[in-house]
N, C-alpha and C positions, 0 to 999 in steps of 0.2 A: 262459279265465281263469287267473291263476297261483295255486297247489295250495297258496303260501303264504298268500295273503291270508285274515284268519280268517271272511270273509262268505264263504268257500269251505266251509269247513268243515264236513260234514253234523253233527256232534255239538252244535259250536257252536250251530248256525241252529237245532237244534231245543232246546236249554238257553235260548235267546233266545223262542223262539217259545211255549216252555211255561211262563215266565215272563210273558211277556204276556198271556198266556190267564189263568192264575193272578191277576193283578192285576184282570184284567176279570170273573172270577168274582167275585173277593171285594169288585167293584168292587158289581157289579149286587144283589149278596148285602146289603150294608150298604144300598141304596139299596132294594129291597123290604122292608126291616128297618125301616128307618123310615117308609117311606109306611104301613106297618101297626102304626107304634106300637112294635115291638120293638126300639129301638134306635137309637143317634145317625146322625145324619146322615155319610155322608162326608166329608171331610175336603179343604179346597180342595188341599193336597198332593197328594190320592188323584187328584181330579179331572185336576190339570195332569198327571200320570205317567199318567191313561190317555189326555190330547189328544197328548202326546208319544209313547207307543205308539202310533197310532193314524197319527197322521203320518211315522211313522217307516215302519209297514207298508206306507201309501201310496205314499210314497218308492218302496219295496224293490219294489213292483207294478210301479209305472212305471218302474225300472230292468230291470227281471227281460221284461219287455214292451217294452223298448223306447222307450217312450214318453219322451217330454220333459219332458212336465206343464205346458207352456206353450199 
């Protein structure tokens, strides 16, 4: 792989990946929050940013693997 590309990057990939994580905490957090009454529902914003994380990691699996996804 070339050493330029920034999905090369080990600082990068982990600023991305702890960002994602981050999102999905605070994701799951507001959504126990409100099944218990302490607080509003997530935000369809919140939602689409974690199907797009999510799909994005899928992506980066089947890249990272090999795979095609077809």
């Amino acid at each position: 792989m070339n050493a330029k590309n920034p999905l090369c990057t080990g600082a990068a990939q982990h600023a991305d990946n702890d960002a994602r994580e981050q999102r999905r905490q605070a994701l799951m957090a507001r959504m126990d929050a409100c099944q218990r009454g302490a607080g509003p529902a997530p935000t369809t914003a919140e939602f689409e940013q974690w199907k797009e994380d999510v799909a994005f990691s899928l992506a980066m699996g089947r890249l990272l693997s090999g795979a095609s996804g077809n």
